[in-house]
KOLTI-886378 format. One record per atom (N, C-alpha, C): residue in three letters; y, x, z. Coordinates in steps of 0.02 Angstrom, whole numbers, plus 32768, in hexadecimal, padded with zeros to 4 digits. Layout:
ALAYXZ...
***
This chain:
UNK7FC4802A8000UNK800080008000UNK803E802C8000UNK8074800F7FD7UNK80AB80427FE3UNK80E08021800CUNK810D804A8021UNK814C80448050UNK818B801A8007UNK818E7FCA803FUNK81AC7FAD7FFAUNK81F37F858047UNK82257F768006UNK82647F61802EUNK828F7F378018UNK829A7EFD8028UNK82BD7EC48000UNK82F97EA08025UNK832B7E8D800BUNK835F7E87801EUNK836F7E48801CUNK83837E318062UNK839E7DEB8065UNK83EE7DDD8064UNK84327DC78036UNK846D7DAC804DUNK847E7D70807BUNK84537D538078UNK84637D04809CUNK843F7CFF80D2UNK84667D4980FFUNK84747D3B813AUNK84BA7D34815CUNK84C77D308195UNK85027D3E81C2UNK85117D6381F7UNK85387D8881FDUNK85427DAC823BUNK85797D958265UNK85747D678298UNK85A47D4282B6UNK85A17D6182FBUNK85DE7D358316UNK85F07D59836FUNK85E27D0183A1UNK85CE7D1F83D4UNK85B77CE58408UNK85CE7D018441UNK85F97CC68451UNK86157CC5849EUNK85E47CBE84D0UNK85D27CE6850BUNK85BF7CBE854FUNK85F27C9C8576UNK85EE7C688581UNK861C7C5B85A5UNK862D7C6785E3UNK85F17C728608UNK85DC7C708651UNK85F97CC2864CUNK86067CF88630UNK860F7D288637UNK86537D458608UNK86567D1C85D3UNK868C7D2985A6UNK86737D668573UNK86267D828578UNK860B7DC28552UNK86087DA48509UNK86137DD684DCUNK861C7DB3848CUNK85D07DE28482UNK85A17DB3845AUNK85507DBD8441UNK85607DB08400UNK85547E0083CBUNK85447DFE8370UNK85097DEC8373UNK85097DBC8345UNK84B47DBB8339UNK84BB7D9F82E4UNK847C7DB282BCUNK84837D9F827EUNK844F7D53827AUNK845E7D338258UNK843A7CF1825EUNK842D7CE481EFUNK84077CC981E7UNK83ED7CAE81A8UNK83A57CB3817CUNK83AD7CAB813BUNK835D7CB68120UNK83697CEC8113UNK832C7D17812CUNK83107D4C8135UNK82D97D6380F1UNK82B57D0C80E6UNK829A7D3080A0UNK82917CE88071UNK828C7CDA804AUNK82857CAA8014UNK82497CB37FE0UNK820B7CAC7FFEUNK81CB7CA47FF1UNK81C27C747FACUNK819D7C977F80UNK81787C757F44UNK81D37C847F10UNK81F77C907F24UNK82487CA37EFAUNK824E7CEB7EE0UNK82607CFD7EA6UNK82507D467E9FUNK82AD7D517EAFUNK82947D867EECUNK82DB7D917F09UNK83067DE37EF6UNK832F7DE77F15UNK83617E007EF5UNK833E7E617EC8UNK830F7E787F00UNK82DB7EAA7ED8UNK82B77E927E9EUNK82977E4C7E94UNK828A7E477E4FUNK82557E407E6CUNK82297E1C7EAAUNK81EE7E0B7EC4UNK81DB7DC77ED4UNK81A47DB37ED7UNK818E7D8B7EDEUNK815E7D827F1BUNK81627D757F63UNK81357D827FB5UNK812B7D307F99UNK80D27D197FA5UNK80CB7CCF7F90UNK80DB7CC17FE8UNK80DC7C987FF7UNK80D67C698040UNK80B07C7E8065UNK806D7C728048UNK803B7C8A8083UNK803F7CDB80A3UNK80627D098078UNK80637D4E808DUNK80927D3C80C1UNK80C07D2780C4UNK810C7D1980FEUNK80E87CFE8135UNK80B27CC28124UNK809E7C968152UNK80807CB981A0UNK805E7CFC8171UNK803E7D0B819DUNK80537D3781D2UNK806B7D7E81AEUNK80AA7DA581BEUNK80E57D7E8202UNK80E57D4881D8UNK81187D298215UNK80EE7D16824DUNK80CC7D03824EUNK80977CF2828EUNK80837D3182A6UNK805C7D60827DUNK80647D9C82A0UNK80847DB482D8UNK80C97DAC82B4UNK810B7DD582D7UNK81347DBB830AUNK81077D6D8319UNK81147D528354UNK810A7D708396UNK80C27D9E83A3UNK80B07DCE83D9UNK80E97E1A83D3UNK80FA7E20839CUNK81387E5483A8UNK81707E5583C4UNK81837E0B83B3UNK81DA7DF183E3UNK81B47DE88422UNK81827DB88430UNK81727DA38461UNK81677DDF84A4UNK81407E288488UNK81357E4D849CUNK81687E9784BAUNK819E7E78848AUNK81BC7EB6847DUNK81BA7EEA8464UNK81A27EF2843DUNK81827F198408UNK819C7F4283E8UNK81B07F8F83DFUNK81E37FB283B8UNK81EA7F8C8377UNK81B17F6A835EUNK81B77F588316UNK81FA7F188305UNK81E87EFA834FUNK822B7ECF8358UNK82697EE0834EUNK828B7F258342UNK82C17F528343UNK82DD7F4A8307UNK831F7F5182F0UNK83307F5582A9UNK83637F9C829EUNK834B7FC18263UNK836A7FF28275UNK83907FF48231UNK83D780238249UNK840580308208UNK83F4805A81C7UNK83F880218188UNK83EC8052814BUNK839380408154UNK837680708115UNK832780578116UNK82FB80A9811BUNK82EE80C4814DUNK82DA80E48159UNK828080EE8134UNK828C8134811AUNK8244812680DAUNK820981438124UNK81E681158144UNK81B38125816EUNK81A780CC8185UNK816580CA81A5UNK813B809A81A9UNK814B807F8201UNK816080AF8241UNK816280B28275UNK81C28097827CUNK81D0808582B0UNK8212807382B2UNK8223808B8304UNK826280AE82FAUNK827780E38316UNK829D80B4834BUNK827880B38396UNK82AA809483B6UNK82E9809483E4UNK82F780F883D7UNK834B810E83C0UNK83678111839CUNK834180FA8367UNK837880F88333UNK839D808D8329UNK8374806F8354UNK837480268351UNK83BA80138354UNK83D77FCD8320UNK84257FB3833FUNK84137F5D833CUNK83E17F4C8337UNK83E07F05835AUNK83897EFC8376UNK83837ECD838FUNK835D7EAA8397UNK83337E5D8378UNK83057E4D835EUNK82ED7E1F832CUNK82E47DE0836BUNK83017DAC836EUNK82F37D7C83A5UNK82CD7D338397UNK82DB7D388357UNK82AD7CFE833EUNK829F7D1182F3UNK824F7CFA82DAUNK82487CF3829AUNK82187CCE8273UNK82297C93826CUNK81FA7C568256UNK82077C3A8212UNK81EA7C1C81EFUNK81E37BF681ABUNK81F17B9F81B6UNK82417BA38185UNK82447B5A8196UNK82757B388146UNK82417B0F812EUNK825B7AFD80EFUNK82497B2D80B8UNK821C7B4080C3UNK82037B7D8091UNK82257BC3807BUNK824B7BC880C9UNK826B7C0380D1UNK82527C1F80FDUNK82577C638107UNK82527C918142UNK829F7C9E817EUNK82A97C7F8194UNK82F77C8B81D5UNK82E87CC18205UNK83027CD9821DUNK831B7D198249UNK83587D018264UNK83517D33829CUNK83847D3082C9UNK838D7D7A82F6UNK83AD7D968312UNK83B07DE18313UNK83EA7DEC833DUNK83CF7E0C838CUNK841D7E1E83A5UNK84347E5B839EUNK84827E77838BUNK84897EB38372UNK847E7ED683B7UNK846E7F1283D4UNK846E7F27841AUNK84B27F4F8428UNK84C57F888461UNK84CF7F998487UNK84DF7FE98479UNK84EA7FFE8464UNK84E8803E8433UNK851C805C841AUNK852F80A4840BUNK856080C183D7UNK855C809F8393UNK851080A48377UNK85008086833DUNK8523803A8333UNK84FC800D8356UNK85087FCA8351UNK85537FC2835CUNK85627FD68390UNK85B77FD7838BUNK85E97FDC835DUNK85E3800E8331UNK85F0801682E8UNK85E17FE682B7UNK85B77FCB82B0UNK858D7F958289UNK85CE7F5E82BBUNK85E37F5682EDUNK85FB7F1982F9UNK864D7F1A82E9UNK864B7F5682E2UNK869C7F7582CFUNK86AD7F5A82A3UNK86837F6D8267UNK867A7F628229UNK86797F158201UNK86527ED2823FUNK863D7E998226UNK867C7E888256UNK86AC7E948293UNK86E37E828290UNK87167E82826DUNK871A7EB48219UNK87387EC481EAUNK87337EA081C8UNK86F37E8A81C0UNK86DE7E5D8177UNK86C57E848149UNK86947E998164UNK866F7ECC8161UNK86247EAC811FUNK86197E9280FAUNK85D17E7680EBUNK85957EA980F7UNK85697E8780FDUNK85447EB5810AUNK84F47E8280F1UNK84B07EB38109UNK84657E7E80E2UNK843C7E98811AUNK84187E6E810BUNK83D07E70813BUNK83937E8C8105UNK83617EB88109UNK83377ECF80E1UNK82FC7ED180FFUNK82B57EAA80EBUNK82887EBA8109UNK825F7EFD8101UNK823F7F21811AUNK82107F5E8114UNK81DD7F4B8122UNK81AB7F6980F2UNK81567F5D8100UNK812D7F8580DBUNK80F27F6A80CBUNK80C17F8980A3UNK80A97F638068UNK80AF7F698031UNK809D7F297FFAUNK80677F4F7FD4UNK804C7F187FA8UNK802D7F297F81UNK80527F047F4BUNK805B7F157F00UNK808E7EEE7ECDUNK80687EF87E85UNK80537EC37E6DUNK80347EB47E2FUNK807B7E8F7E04UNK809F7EC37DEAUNK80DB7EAE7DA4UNK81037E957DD3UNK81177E4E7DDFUNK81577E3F7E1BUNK81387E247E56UNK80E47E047E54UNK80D17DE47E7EUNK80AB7E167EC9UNK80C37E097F0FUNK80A97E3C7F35UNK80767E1B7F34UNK803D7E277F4EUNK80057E247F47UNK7FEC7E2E7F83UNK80077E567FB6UNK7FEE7E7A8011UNK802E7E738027UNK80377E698057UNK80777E7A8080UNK80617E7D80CBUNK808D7ED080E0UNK80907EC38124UNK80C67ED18156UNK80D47EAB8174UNK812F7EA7817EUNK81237EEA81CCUNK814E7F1181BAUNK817C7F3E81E2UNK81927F2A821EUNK81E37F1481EEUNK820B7EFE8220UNK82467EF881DFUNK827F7EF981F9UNK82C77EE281D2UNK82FC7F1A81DCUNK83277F2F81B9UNK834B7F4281ACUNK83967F318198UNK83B77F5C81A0UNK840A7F368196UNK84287F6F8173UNK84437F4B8140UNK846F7F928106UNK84957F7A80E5UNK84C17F8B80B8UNK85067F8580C6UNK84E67F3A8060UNK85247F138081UNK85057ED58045UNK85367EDA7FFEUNK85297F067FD1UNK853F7F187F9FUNK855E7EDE7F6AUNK85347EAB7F68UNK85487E727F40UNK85397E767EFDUNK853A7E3D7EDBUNK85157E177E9DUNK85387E727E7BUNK85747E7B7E6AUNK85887EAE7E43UNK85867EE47E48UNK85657F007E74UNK854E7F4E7E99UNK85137F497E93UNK84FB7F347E59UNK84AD7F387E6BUNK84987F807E5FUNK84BD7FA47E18UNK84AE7FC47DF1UNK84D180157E22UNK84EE80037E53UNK850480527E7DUNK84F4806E7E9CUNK851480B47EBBUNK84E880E67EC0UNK84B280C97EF5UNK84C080B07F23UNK84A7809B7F77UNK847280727F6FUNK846280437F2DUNK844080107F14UNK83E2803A7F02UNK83E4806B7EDFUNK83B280A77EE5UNK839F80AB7F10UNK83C780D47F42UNK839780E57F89UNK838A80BC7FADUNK83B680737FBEUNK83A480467FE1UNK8375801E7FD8UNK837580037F9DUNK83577FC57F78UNK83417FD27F5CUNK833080047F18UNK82EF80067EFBUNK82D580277EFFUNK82A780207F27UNK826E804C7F4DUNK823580477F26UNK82227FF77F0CUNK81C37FEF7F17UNK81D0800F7ECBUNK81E77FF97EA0UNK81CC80077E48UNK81E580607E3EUNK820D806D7E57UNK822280B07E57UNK821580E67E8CUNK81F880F07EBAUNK81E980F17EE6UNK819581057EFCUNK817B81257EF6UNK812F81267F37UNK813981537F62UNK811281337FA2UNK8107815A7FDAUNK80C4817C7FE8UNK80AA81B97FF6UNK806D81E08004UNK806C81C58058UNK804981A98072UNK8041818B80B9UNK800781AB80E3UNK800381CF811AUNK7FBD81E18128UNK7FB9819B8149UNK7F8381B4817FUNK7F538185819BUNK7F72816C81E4UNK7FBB81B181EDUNK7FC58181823BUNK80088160821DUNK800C815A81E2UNK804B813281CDUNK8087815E81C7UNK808E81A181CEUNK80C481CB81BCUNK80AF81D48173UNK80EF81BC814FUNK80FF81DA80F4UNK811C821A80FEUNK80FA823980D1UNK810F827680C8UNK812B828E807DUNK812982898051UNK812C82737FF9UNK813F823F7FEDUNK818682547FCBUNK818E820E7F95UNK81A2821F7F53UNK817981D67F1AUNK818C82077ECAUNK81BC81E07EB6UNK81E681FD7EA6UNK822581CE7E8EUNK821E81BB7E3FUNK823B819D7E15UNK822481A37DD1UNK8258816D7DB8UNK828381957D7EUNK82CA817A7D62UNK82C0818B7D29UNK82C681827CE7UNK82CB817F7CA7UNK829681977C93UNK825881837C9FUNK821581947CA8UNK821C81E57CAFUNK822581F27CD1UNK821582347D08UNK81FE82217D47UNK81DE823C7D5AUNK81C782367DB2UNK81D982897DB7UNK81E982817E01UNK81E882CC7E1FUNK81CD82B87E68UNK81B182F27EA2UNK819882F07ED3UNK81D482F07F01UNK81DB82E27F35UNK820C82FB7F7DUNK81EE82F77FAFUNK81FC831F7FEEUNK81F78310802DUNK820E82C68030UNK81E582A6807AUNK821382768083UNK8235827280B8UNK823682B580D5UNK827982C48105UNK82AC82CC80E7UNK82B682E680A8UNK82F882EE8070UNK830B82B88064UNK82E18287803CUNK82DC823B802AUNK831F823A8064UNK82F8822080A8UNK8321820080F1UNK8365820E8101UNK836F825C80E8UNK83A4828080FBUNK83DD826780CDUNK83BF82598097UNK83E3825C8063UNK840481FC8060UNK83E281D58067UNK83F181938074UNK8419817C80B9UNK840581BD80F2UNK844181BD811FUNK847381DD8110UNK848181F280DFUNK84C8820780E6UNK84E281E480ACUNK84C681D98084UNK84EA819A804BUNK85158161808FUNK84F0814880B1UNK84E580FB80E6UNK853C812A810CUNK852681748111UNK856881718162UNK85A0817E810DUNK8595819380E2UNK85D681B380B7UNK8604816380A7UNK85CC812480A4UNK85DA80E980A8UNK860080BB80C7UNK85E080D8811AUNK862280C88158UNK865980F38154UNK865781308141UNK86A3814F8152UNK86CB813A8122UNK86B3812980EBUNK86E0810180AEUNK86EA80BA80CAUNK86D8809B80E0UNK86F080548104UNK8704805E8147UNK86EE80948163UNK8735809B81A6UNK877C80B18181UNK877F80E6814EUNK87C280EE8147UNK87E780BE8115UNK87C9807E8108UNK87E6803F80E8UNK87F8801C811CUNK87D68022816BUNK88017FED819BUNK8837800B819C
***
């Protein structure tokens, strides 16, 4: 199975009053995935793959589960880093033949920034991570990760630089995976060339696209 990543817009990142305390809670709320719809990667997850996945991943919130974590940008590895985490996944169920989420941002340098940013007007996406298997557009296996948050480019950025490393992963893209789930190899492949990389380079290299991203939208506030 390879390391595959798909991007949701129609979510929200809104602010919630406590009242009893006056504390302001980010949390992102919306569909998370749109099953049997070939979505914005050009895929097709039928229902029953979500169906299950989501039930799955009920013992992960429930449990607390690093997998429950959502971390910034899409990190090319199978394990989810829970220092590198900026929200939390609090709900995720199928309703109307959608997949919904719900996600509190946490407590953090990271997340803090991320709230800087969505007090700006900031857009931003939700991306799932997993393991697929993909026959032409239809997945065929899926096994959900966890979610991700990266910066939401829009209908007309499809084609830029950030859109590559973020988003097209599965057709351009393989991962060499051992057995305890660390990738080590990835083949990239653009105008029918493939070439090999580390995929510590890969990581390095998609984190600093993601921060060259924020310092260009901090020095626009």
């Amino acid at each position: 199975m390879k390391l595959v990543y798909d991007t949701i817009d129609n979510v929200e990142f809104v602010q919630e009053l406590t009242e009893s305390t006056g504390e302001k809670k980010y949390k992102i709320k919306g569909i998370f995935s749109s099953p049997g719809q070939k979505n914005r990667n050009g895929r097709v997850y039928p229902m029953n793959l979500w169906e299950r996945e989501v039930s799955k991943y009920q013992d992960v919130i429930k449990n607390g589960l690093p997998n429950s974590l959502l971390e910034l940008d899409h990190p090319a590895r199978t394990n989810v880093d829970m220092m590198e985490a900026v929200a939390k996944m609090e709900k995720l169920y199928i309703k109307d033949n959608y997949v919904y989420g719900e996600a509190l941002l946490l407590n953090n340098p990271k997340a803090n920034q991320i709230k800087t940013l969505i007090d700006a007007g900031i857009k931003m996406a939700v991306s799932s991570r997993g393991l697929g298997k993909v026959n032409g557009t239809l997945v065929e296996d899926f096994k959900l990760i966890t979610f991700d948050i990266i910066p939401n480019l829009g209908q007309s950025d499809r084609n830029a630089e950030m859109h590559g490393i973020v988003e097209g992963v599965l057709e351009d893209k393989e991962f060499m995976i051992t057995e305890s789930g660390k990738i080590e190899e990835v083949k990239i492949c653009s105008n029918n060339m493939c070439h090999m990389f580390e995929a510590e380079d890969v990581r390095k290299a998609t984190e600093q696209k993601f921060k060259e991203l924020l310092d260009t939208l901090k020095k626009e506030l």
